[in-house]
N, C-alpha and C positions, 0 to 999 in steps of 0.2 A: 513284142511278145504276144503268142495268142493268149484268146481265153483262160483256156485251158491252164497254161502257167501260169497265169493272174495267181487262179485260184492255188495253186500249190504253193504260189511265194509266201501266200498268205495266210495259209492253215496247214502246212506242212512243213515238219521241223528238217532244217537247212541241211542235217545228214543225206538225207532221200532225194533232196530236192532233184539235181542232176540223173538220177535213176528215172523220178518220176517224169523228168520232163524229157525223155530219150521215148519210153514208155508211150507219152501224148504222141507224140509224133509218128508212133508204129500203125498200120495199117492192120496189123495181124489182130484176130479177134481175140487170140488167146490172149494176148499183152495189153489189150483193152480191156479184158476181163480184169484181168490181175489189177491195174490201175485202177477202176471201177471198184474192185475191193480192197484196195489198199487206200484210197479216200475214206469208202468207210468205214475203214478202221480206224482213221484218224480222226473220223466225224464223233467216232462212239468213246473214243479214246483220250480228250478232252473233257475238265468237268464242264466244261461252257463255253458258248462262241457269242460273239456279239453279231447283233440284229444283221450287219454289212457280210461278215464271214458265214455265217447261215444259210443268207443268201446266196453269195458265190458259191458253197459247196451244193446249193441247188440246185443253183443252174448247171450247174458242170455235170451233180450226178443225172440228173434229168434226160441231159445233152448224151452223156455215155451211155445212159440205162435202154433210149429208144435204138440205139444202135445194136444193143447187144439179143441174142435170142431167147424164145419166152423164158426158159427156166432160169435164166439169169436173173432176170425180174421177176421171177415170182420170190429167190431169196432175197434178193433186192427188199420186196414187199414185208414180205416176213421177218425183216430184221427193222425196218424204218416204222411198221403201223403200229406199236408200241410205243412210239417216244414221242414225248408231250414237246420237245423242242426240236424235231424235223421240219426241216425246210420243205416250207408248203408248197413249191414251185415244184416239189421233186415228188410231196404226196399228190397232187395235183395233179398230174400225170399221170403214176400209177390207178390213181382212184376210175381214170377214164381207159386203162388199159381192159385188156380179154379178162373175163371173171376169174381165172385162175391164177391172175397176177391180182388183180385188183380187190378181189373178196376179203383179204383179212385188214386192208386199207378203209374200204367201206364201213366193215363190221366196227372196228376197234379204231381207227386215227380221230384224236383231240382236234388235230393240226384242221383238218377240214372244215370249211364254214357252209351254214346253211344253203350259202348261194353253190358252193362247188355242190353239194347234195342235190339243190336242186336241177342244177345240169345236166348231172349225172340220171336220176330216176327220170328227166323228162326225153331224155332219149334213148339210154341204152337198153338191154335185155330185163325177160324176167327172173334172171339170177340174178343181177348187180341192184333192182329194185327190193328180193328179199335178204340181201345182202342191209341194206341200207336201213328193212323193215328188223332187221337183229341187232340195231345201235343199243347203248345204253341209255340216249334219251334220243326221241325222233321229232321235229318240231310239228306243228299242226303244219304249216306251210308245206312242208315234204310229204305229211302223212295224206296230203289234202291230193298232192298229185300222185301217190302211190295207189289210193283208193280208187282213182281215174283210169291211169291205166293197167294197173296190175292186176293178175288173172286170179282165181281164187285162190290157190295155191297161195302165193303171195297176201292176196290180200287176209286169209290165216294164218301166216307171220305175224304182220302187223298187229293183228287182233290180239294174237296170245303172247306181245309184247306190253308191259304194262307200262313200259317207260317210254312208247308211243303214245305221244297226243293228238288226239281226234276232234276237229272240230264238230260240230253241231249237225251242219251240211253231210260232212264223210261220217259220221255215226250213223246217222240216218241212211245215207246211201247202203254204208256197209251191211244194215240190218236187212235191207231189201235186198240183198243179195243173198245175204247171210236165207231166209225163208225160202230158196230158192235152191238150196244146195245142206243136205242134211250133213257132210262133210264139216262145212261151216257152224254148225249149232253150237258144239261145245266150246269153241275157241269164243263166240259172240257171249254164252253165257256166263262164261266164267272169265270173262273182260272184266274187271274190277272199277272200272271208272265209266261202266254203258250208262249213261241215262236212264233211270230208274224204268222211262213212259215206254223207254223204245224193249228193254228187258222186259217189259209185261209184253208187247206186243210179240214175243219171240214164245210166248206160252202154246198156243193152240199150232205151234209145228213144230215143237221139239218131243222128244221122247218123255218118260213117264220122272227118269233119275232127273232127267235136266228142269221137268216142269217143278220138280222138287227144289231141286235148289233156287226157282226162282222166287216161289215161297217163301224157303228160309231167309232171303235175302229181302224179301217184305216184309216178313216178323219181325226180321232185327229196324224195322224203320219207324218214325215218327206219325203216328197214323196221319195226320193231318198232314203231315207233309207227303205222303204216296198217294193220300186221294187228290191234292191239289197236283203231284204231276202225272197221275192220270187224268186228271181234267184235262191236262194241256197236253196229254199225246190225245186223247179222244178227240180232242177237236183239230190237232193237225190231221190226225188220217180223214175226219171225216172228210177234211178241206182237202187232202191229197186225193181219195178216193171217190173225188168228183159230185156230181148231182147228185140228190135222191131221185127214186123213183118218179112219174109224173104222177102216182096214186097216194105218195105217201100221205101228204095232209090229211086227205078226207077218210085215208085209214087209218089214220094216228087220232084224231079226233073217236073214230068209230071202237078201238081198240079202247080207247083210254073211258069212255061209257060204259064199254063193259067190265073194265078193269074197278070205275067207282062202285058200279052196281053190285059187285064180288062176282061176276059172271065169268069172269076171263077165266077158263079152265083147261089143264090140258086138252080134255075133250074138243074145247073151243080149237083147238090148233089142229087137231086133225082133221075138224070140220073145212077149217079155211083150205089143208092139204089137199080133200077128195073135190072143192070145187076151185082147184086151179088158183086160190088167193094166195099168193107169193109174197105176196109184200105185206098183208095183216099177218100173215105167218111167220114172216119174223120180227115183224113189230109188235109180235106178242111174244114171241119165244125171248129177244130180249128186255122184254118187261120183267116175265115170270122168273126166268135166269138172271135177272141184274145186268145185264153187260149192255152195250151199244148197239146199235141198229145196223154199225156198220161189219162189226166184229161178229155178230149174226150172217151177217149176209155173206163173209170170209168164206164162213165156215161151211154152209150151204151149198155153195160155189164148189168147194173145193171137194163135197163129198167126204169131208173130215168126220168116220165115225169116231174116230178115238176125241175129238174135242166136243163132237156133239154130248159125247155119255157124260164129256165131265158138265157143260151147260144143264143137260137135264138133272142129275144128278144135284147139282145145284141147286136148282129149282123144285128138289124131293117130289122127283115123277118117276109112276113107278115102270117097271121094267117092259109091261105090253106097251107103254102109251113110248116109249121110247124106242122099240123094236117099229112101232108103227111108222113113225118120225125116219128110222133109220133107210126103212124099204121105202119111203117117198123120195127120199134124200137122192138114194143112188139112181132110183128111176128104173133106163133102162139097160142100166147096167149087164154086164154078165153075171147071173147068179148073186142076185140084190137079196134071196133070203136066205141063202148060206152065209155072207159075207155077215149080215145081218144077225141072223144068234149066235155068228161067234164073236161077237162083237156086245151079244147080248148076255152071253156067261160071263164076259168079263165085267158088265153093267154089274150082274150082280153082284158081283165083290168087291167092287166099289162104293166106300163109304161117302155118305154126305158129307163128313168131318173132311177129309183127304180132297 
């Protein structure tokens, strides 16, 4: 007896049997079809099969499903990725088929294990990976190779899924990506579970709504608890963002004398500007402004007027001494003092409070 009739003797009631098993033996696809869903119907049709019958109806429908063509298996899919007791052998299969069988298998099958996931996301497209980043829960291990190879696209699924788990590694990665692609901002900041250190670091490139909610999402914290995990993203990026200067010592010592003396003024920073001091320049600006040496020097680099107005602002300097700051910034830019007062009207409606 083949297979195939194993499986009918044993989960299909003895009426059919001879129907079904004339049926296996047809070569025509339409009588295949018909077989194909006259199993599961009987699969669906049952309150329960024991662990052996499961199996056999998996392997069978498995066996008939890759024979049949795609739209067969795509209802094939859409009838199985719902049920908590499909035969994994048969979602198994579908899960690794063309996204348009396999997407609602991906999105929604119980049946699937970690490891079939991770199969699946380490080779195929980036449909069946944001297929995978729309689960109702997504483990770190998958999330950890969706972040690897998945395009942004993708990797903003994942993000704006809260029942994806990120580890430590892929948060991080994801945020450097995330500054990198303004697309990505909102999905990174209104990530519910980012790491408190790496959401501040997402402040000086996002927009003015999003720098807001990173605030409010500061207020509502522990104070001691968000200055201790800013402690510990300030000293991973320092460590990520490589060396200091080869001047910084002996101008951080020379900075911090004029700081005890009450000398440090912005005046002092323009000065360090007009003779070319780069690096007291921002070893003073993030003294006077509070922030890092290194988040200074971000900002500098990037040409960032809108993060520079909030630092000075900060550091209640007034609107010339920042307009000054702003035209050294861009250099030689195209039109460094247009770019610059309108930059410099927005300065002034900007509160120290905000």
């Amino acid at each position: 007896m083949s297979d195939t009739s194993m499986v009918e003797t044993a989960v299909v009631s003895a009426s059919r049997l001879p129907d079904l098993i004339a049926l296996a033996g047809e070569e025509s696809s339409d009588k295949r079809r018909l077989l194909l869903r006259e199993l599961t119907s009987h699969f669906f049709g049952a309150p329960e099969h024991s662990p052996s019958e499961t199996a056999l109806y998996g392997a069978v429908l498995a066996k008939l499903s890759a024979e049949m063509e795609q739209a067969v298996r795509v209802e094939l899919a859409a009838r199985f990725a719902p049920a908590a007791n499909a035969p994994h052998s048969l979602i198994r299969r579908l899960a690794d088929d063309e996204l348009e069988v396999s997407e609602p298998v991906l999105r929604a099958s119980a049946v699937l294990t970690e490891d079939d996931l991770m199969q699946v996301v380490r080779r195929r497209s980036q449909g069946h990976l944001r297929a995978v980043s729309g689960r109702a829960v997504v483990s770190e291990a998958v999330s950890d190779i969706i972040v690897e190879r998945g395009d942004d696209d993708t990797l903003g699924a994942l993000l704006r899924n809260d029942g994806a788990r990120l580890s430590r590694a892929a948060s991080e990665t994801a945020v450097e990506r995330a500054k990198a692609n303004p697309a990505l901002h909102a999905a990174t900041i209104e990530r519910q579970s980012l790491p408190v250190d790496l959401l501040n670091e997402m402040y000086f490139v996002v927009e003015a709504r999003l720098r807001h909610q990173i605030l409010e999402q500061n207020a509502r914290m522990d104070p001691e608890l968000l200055e201790a995990a800013l402690a510990a993203g300030r000293t991973r990026v320092a460590t990520d963002d490589g060396a200091l200067p080869a001047d910084y010592a002996e101008n951080l010592a020379y900075v911090n004398e004029l700081h005890a003396a009450g000398q440090l003024t912005p005046q002092v920073l323009i000065r360090f500007l007009r003779s070319n001091g780069r690096t007291p320049f921002l070893i003073a600006l993030s003294k006077l402004a509070d922030i890092d040496f290194h988040t200074a020097r971000g900002i500098v680099e990037r040409k960032d007027l809108d993060a520079l107005s909030v630092v000075c602002k900060a550091a209640d300097m007034d609107r010339a001494v920042y307009l000054t700051y702003a035209v050294a910034v861009l250099g030689s830019e195209d039109n460094p003092m247009g770019k610059a007062a309108a930059y410099g009207r927005m300065y002034g409606e900007l509160t120290r409070d905000a």
